[in-house]
C-alpha positions as CSV (number, residue, x, y, z in Angstrom):
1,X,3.6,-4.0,24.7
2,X,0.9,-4.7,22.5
3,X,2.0,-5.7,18.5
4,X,0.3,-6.8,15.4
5,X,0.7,-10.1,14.7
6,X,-1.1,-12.4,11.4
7,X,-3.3,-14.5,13.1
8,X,-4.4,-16.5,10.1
9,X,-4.5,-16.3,6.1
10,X,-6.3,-17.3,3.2
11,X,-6.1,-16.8,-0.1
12,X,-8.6,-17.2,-3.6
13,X,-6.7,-18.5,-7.0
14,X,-9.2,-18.7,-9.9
15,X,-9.4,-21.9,-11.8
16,X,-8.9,-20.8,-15.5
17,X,-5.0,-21.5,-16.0
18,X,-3.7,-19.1,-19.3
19,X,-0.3,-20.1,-20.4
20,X,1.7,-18.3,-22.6
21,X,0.7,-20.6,-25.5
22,X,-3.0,-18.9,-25.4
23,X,-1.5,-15.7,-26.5
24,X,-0.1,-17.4,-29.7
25,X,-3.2,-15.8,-32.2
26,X,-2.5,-12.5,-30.6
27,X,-1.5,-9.3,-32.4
28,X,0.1,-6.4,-30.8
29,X,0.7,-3.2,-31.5
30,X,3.2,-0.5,-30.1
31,X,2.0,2.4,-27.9
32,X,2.2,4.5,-31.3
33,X,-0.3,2.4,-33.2
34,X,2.2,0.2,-35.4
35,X,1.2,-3.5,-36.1
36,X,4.0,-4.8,-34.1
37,X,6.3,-6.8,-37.2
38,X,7.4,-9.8,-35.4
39,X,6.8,-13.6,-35.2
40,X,4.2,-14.2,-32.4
41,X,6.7,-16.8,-31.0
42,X,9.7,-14.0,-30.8
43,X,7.4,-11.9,-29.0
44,X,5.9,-14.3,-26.3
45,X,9.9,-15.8,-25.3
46,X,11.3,-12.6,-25.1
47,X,8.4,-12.1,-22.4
48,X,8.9,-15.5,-20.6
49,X,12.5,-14.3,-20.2
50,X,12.4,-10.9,-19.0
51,X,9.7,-11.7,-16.7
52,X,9.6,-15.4,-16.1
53,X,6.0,-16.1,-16.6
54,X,4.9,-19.3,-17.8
55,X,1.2,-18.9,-16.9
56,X,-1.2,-16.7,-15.3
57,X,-4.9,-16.9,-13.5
58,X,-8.3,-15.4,-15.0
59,X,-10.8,-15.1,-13.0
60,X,-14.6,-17.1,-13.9
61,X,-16.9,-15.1,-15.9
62,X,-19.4,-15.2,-13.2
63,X,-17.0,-13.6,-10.6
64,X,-15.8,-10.3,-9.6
65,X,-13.2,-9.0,-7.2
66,X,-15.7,-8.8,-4.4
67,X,-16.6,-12.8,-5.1
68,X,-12.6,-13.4,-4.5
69,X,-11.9,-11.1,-1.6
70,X,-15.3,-12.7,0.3
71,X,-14.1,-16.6,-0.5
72,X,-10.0,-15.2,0.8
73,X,-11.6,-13.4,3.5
74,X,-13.7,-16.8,4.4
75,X,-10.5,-19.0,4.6
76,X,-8.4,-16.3,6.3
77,X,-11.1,-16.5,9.4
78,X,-11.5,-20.1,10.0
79,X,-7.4,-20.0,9.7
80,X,-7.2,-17.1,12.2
81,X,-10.1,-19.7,14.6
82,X,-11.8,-15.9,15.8
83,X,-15.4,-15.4,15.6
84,X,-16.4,-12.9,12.3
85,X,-18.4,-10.9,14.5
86,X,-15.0,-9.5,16.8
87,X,-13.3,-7.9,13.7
88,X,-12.9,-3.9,14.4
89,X,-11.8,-3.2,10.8
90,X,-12.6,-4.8,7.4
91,X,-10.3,-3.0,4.9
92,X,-10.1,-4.2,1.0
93,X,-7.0,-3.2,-1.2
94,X,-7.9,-3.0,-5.0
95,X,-7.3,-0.1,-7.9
96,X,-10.3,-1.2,-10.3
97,X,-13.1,-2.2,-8.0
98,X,-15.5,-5.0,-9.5
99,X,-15.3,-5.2,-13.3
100,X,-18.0,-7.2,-15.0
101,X,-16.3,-9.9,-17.5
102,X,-16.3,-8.3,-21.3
103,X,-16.1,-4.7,-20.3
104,X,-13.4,-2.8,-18.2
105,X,-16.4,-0.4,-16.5
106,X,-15.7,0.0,-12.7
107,X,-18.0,-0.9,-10.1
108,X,-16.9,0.6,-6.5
109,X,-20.2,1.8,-4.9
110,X,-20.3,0.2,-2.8
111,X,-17.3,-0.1,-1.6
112,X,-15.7,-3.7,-2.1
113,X,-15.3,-3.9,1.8
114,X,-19.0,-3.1,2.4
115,X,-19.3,-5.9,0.1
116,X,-17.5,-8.1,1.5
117,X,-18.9,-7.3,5.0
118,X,-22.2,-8.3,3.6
119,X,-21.5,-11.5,1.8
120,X,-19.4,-12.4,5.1
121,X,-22.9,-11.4,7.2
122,X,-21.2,-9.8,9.4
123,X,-23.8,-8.0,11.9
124,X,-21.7,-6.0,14.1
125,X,-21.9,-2.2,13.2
126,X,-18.6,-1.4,14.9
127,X,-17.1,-3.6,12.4
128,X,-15.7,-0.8,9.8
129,X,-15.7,-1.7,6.1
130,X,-13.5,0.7,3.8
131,X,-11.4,0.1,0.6
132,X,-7.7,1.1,0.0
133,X,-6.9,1.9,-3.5
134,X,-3.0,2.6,-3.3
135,X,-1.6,0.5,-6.6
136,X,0.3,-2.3,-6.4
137,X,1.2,-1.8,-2.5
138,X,-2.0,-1.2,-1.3
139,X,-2.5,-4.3,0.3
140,X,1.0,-3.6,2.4
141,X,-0.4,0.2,2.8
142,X,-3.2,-1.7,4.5
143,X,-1.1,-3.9,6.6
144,X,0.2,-0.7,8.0
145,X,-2.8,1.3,8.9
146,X,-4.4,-1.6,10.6
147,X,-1.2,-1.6,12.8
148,X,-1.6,2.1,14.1
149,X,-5.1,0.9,15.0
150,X,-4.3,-2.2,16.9
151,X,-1.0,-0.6,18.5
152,X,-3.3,2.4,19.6
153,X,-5.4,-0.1,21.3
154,X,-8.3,1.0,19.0
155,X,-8.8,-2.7,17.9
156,X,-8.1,-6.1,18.4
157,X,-8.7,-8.2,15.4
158,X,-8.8,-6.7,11.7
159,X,-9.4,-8.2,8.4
160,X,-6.8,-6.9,5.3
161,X,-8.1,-8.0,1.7
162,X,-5.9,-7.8,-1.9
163,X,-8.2,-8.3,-4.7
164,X,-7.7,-7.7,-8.4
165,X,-8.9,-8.8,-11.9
166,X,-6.5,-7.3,-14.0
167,X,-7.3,-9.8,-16.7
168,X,-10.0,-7.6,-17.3
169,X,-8.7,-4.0,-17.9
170,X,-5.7,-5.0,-19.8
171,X,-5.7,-4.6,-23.2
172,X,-5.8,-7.2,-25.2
173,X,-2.9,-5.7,-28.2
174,X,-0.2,-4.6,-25.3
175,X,2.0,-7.0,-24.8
176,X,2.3,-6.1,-21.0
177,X,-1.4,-7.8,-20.6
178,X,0.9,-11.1,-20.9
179,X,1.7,-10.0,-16.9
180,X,-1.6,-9.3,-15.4
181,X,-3.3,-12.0,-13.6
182,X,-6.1,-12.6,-11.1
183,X,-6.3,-13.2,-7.5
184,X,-7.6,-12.7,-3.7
185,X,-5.4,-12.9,-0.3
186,X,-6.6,-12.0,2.8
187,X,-4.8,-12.2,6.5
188,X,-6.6,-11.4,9.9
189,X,-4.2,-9.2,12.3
190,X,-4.4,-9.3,15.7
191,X,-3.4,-7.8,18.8
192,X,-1.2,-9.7,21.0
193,X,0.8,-8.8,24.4
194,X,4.6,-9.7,24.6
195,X,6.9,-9.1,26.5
196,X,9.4,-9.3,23.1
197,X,9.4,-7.7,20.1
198,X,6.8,-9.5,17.8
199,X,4.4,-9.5,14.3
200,X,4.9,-6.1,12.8
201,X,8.2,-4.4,14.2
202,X,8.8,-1.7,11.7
203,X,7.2,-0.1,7.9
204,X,7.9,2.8,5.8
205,X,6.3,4.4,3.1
206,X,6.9,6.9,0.2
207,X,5.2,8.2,-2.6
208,X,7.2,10.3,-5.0
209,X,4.5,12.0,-7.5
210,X,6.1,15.0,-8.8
211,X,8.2,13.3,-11.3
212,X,6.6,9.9,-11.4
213,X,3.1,10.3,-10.6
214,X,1.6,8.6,-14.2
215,X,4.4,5.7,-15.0
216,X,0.7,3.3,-14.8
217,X,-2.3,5.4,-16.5
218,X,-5.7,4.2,-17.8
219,X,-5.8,4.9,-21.5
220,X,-7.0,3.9,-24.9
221,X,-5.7,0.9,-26.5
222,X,-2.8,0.4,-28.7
223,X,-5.0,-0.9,-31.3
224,X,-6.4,1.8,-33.1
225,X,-9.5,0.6,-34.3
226,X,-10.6,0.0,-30.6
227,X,-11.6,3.4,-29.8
228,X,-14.5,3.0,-26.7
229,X,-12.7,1.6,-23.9
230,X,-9.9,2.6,-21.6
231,X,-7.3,-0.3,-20.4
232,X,-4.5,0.0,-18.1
233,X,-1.1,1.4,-19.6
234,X,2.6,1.1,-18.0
235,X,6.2,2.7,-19.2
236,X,7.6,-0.5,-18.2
237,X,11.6,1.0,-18.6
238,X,10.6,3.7,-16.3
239,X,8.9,2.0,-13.8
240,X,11.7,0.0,-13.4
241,X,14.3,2.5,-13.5
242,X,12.4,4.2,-10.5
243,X,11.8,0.8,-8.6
244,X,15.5,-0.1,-9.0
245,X,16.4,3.1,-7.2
246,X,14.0,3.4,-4.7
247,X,13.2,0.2,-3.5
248,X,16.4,-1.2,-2.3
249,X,17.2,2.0,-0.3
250,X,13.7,2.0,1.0
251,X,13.8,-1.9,2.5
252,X,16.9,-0.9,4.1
253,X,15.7,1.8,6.3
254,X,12.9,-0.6,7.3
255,X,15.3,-3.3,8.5
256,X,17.9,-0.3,9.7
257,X,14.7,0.7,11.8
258,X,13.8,-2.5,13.1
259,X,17.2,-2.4,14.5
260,X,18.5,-5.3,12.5
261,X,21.1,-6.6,9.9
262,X,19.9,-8.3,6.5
263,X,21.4,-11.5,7.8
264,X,19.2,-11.8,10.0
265,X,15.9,-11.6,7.6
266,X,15.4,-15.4,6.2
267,X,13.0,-13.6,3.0
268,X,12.1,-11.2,1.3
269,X,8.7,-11.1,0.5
270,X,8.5,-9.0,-2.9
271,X,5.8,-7.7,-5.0
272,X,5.3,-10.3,-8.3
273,X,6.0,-7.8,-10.6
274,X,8.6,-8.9,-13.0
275,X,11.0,-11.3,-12.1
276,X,14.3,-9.9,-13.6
277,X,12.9,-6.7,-12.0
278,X,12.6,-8.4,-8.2
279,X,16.1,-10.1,-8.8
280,X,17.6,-6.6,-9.6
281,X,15.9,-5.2,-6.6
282,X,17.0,-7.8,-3.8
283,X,20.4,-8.1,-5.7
284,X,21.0,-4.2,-5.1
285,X,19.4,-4.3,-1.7
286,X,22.0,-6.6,-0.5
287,X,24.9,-4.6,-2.3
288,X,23.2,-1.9,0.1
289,X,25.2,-3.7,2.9
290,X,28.1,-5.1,1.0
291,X,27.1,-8.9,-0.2
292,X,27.4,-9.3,-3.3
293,X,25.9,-13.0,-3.6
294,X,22.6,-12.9,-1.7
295,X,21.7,-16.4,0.1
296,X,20.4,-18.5,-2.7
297,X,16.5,-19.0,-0.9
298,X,16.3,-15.5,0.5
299,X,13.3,-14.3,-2.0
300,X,10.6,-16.5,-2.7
301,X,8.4,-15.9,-6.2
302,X,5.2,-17.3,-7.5
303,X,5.1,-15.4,-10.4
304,X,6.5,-18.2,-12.6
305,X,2.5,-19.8,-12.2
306,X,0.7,-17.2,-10.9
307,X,1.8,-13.6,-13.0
308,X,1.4,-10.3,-11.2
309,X,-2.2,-9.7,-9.4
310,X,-1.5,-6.4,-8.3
311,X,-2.4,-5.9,-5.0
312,X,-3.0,-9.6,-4.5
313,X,0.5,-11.4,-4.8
314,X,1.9,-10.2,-1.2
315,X,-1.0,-12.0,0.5
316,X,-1.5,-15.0,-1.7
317,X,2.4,-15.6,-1.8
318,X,2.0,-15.3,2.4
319,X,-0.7,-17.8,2.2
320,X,1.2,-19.8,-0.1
321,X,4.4,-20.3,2.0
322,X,2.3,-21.2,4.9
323,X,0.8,-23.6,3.4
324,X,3.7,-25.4,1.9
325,X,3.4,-24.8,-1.6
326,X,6.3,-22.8,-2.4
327,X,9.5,-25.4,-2.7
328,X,12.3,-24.2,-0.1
329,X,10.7,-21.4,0.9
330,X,9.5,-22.0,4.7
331,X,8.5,-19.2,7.6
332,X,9.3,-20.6,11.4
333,X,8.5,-19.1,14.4
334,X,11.3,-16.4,15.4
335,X,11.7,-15.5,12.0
336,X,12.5,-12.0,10.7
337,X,10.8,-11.6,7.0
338,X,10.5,-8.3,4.9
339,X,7.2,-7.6,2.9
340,X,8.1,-5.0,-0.1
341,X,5.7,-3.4,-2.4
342,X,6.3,-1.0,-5.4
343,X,3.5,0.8,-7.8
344,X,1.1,3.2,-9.1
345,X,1.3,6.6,-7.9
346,X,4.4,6.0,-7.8
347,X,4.5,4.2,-4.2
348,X,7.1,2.3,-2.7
349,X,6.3,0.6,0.7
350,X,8.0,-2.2,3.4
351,X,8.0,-3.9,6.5
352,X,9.7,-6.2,9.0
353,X,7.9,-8.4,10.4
354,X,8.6,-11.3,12.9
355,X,6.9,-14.5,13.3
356,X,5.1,-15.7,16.5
């Protein structure tokens, strides 16, 4: 049987560290225009509570998305030890392409992956460069369609890519721009023959537009003075609403198709959305099978240091646990681990995988 296994990783963190202290000249306003009325303090620990960021990455002025994806895609190579010139697929997940720094205009022609192709000098024609925007889980989305390709024996070695610079199409007077953050990951997937179940054993996917299609929006700003640009807009409360019912339920018919029992999956590997959001999620999704305490280590979070990059913080938080900078959290070979991703559209997405 051949299965799709992560061959190596890499991932790009920019160096310009925002803690929640920067934000304390702020002003923000409510989505109706009102000059939020209280203390800038209030404001900022009511955030660090609900979501349990402390700090945040912003990309350097002189880089865009493409510059991150290239350096992740770099790392994730030499990890993986294959030669740049075998990969049958490069396939880059963003929503917002490559915005300049001061502006929120999108650049995506062309594509990100063509970009990164190039900046990797990659010759081989066969070698197929394409982007994936599918919101927050478009990375995972990615994941999966590169494993119909290698399971179809259509290719052998792929290249998946999350890069965002949210920092840049948030709006400055919402206080949800206190969440967005910057970041690359990247993972090479490979073929490999076993004999036993391996890599990427099961994924599911669901996208429920009809009544939730526009929960994340581009839109004006709250300020209403700022009347030029467009920023990127969320209804937080039902966003999370929606995740809190769907997610769970989703991850469980993953593992229930993968033929095994949540006690047998050592993480879950979440989207860094919101942390009280992520600890409601992996609470109910053990309710799902009658625990009421889940094991204390079973979902590891970055978000704490790193904030919510979007399509970015499934393969940087992969990258990170590899590489030992994640306290407790550690991925050995025989392992069963979930990947879960929820947002814009909306989508909802999972897999079980299994390490080598």
């Amino acid at each position: 049987m051949i299965y799709s296994v992560i061959k190596g990783s890499g991932s790009y963190l920019p160096n310009i560290k925002v803690q929640n202290s920067d934000f304390k000249n702020s002003v923000f306003y409510e989505s109706n225009g009102t000059k939020i009325d209280k203390p800038i303090e209030e404001i900022i620990s009511k955030f660090q509570q609900i979501t349990g960021i402390d700090e945040r990455r912003y990309l350097e002025s002189h880089l865009v998305s493409s510059d991150m994806a290239f350096m992740a895609a770099e790392k994730a190579i030499a990890n993986a030890g294959i030669d740049k010139e075998t990969l049958d697929y490069v396939i880059v997940a963003h929503n917002f392409g490559d915005v300049k720094a001061g502006g929120t205009y999108v650049d995506i022609v062309p594509t990100l992956a063509a970009r990164v192709k190039y900046k990797l000098g990659i010759e081989n024609p066969y070698s197929i460069a394409y982007d994936v925007p599918f919101g927050c889980p478009g990375w995972l989305q990615a994941v999966i369609q590169a494993n119909y390709y290698i399971k179809s024996g259509d290719a052998k070695n792929i290249l998946v890519i999350g890069s965002e610079s949210l920092s840049r199409i948030s709006d400055p007077h919402d206080r949800d721009s206190m969440i967005y953050s910057d970041g690359a990951g990247a993972v090479v997937l490979s073929a490999v023959d076993s004999d036993e179940p391996v890599g990427v054993l099961s994924h599911i996917t669901r996208s429920d537009t009809l009544n939730h299609a526009y929960l994340l929006t581009m839109d004006k700003s709250y300020n209403p003075e700022l009347k030029d640009n467009i920023y990127l807009k969320m209804n937080g409360r039902k966003l999370y609403e929606y995740a809190l019912k769907t997610v769970p339920q989703s991850i469980k018919v993953c593992i229930d198709k993968a033929g095994l029992d949540i006690k047998q999956i050592e993480r879950i590997l979440i989207h860094q959305a919101n942390e009280k959001m992520d600890d409601a999620i992996v609470n109910r999704l053990y309710e799902l099978y009658g625990i009421k305490q889940r094991p204390e280590f079973s979902m590891p979070m970055t978000i704490a240091r790193l904030g919510n990059n979007s399509v970015a913080t499934l393969p940087i938080l992969y990258d990170e646990i590899i590489n030992n900078h994640v306290d407790n959290h550690l991925l050995k070979s025989g392992n069963y681990f979930v990947f879960a991703s929820v947002g814009a559209g909306m989508n909802v997405n999972a897999l079980v995988y299994r390490m080598p």
